[in-house]
ROVEX-714789 format. One record per residue (C-alpha): residue in one letter; x, y, z negated. Coordinates in Angstrom, 2 decimals. Layout:
N
+------+---------+---------+---------+
! type !      xx !      yy !      zz !
+------+---------+---------+---------+
!    a !       X !       Y !       Z !
...
+------+---------+---------+---------+
END
This chain:
146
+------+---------+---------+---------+
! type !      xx !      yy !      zz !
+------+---------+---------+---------+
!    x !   -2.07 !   10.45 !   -0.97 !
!    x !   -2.40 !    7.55 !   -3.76 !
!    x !   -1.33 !    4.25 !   -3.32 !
!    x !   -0.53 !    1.14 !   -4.97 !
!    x !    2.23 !   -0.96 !   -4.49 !
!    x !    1.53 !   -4.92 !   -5.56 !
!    x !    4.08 !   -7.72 !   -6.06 !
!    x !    5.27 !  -10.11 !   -8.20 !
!    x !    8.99 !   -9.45 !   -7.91 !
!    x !    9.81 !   -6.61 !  -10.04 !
!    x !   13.06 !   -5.78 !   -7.86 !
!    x !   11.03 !   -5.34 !   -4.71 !
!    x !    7.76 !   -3.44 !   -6.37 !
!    x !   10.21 !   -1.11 !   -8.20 !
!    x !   12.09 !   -0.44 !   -5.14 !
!    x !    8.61 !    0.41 !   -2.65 !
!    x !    7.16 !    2.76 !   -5.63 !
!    x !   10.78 !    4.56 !   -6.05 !
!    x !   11.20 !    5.19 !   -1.46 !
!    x !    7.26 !    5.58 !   -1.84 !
!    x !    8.34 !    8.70 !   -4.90 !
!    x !   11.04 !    9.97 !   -2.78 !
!    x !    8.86 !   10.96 !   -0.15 !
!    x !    6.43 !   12.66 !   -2.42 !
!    x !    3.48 !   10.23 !   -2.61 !
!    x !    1.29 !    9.47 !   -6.00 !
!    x !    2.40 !    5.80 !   -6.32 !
!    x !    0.96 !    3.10 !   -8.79 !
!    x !    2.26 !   -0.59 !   -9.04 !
!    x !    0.79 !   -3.88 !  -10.39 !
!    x !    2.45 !   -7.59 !  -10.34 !
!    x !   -0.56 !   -9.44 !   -9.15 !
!    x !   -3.74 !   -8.91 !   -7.10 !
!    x !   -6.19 !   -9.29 !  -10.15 !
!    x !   -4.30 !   -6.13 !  -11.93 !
!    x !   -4.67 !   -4.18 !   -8.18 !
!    x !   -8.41 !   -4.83 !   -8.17 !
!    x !   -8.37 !   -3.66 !  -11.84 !
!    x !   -6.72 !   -0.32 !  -11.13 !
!    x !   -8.68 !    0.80 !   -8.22 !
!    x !  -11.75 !    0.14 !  -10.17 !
!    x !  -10.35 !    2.69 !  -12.65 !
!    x !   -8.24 !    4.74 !  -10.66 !
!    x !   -8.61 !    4.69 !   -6.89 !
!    x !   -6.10 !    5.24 !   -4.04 !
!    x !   -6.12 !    5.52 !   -0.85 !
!    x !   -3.77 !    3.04 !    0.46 !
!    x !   -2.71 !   -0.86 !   -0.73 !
!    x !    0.78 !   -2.04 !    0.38 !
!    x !    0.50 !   -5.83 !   -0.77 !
!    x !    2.14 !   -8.96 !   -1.13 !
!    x !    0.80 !  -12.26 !   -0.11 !
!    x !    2.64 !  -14.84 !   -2.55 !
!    x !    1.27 !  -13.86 !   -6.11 !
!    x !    0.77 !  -15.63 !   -9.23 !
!    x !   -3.02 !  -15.00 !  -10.92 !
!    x !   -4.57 !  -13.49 !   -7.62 !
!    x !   -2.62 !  -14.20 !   -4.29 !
!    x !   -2.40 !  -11.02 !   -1.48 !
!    x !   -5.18 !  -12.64 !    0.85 !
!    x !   -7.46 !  -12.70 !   -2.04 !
!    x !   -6.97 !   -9.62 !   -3.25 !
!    x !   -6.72 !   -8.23 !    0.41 !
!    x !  -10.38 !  -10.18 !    1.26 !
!    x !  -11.77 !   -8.24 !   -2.08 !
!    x !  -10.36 !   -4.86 !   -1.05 !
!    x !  -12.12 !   -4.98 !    1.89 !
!    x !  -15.42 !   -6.53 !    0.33 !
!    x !  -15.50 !   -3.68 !   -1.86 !
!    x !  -13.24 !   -0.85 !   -1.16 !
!    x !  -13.30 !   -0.80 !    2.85 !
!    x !  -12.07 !    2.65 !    2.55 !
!    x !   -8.51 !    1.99 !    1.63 !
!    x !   -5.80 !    1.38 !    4.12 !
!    x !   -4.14 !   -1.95 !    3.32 !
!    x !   -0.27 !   -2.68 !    4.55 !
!    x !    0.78 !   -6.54 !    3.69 !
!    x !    3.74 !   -7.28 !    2.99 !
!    x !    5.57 !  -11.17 !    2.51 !
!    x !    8.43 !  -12.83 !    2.51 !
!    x !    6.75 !  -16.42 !    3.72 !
!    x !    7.11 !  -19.05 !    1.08 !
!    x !    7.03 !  -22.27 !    2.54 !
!    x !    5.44 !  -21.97 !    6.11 !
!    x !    7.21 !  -18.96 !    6.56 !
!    x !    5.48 !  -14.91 !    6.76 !
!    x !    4.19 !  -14.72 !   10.03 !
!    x !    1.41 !  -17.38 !    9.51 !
!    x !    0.62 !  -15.44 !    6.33 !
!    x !    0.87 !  -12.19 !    7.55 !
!    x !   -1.34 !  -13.18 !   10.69 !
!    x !   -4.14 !  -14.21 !    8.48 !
!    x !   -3.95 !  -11.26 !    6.14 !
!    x !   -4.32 !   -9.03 !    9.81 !
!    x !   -7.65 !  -11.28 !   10.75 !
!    x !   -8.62 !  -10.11 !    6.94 !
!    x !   -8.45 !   -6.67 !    7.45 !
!    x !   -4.77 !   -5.79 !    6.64 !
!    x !   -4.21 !   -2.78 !    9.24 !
!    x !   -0.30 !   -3.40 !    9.09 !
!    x !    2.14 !   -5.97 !    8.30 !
!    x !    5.92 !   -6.49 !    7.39 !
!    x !    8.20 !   -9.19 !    6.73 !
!    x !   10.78 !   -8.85 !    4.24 !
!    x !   13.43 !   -7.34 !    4.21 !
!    x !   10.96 !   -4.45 !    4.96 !
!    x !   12.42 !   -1.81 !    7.05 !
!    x !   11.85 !    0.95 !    4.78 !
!    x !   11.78 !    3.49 !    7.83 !
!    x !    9.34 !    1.85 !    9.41 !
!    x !    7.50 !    1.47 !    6.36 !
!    x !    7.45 !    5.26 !    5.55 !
!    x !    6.32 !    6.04 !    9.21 !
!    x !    3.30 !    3.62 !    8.80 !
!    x !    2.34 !    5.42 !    5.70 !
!    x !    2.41 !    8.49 !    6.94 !
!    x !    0.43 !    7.69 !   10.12 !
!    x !   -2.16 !    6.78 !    7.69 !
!    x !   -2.38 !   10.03 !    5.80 !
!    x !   -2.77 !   11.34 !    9.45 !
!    x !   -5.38 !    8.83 !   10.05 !
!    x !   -7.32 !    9.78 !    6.90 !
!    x !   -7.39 !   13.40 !    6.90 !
!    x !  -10.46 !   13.86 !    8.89 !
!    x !  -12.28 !   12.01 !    5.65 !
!    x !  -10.66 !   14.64 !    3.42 !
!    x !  -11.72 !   17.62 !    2.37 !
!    x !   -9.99 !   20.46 !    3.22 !
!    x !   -8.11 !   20.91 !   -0.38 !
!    x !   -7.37 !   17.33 !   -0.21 !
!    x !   -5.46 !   17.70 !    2.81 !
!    x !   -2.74 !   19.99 !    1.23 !
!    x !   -2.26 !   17.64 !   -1.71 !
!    x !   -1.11 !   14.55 !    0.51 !
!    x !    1.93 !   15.56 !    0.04 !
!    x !    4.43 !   17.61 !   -2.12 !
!    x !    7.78 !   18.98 !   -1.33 !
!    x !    9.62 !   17.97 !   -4.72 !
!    x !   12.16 !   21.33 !   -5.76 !
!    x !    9.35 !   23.80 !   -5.41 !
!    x !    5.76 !   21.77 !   -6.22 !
!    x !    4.20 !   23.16 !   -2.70 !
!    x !    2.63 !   21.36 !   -0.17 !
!    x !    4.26 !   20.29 !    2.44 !
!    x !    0.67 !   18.99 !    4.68 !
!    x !    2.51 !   15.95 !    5.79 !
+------+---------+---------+---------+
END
């Protein structure tokens, strides 16, 4: 499974990709919503874990587009508040189509199991050689079928 892992503060985008690595996912990363829509365009995945509080293109934007013209891909958002605090944020980016949210400090467990329930969730649209590349058990290269 591909997906792409947006926000503006390096510490926190580095951190997602490298859990999102561990675990044996394809992950791609972009500071701001305008580069996200960007790389689908050119590269597609199949899952957006995104902030709300961007510079250039803010997370409900970019969230509002995926859905406008990728409805396909699973979209987690992600926020930390700035000034009225994340839940209002995150509430809006659910009404917009955002099929998870977390606060930060994200609970990275609870992050993993969310992204795994969505491989789950997409299989059925797979075909069936798809299915065995969702994920890879690292020291050998074989599929574990997550």
């Amino acid at each position: 499974m591909k997906i792409l892992v947006v926000d503006d503060d390096d510490q926190v985008r580095e951190l997602l990709c490298m859990w999102l690595q561990q675990e044996g996912y394809e992950v791609k990363d972009a500071e701001n919503g305008r580069k996200a829509v960007d790389i689908q365009k050119k590269s597609p995945v199949d899952l957006l874990i995104c902030d709300l509080i961007m510079p250039e293109q803010e997370g409900i934007e970019t969230i509002s587009q995926f859905r406008e013209e990728f409805p396909e891909v699973g979209i987690i958002a992600i926020s930390g508040g700035g000034k009225i605090g994340p839940e209002s944020y995150l509430s809006i980016a659910g009404h917009l189509g955002a099929w998870k949210v977390f606060s930060k400090p994200i609970d990275m467990t609870e992050l993993i199991a969310v992204v795994r329930e969505w491989g789950r969730r997409m299989r059925p649209a797979l075909k069936p050689e798809q299915v065995d590349c969702l994920k890879l058990d690292k020291p050998h290269g074989k599929s574990t079928g997550c």
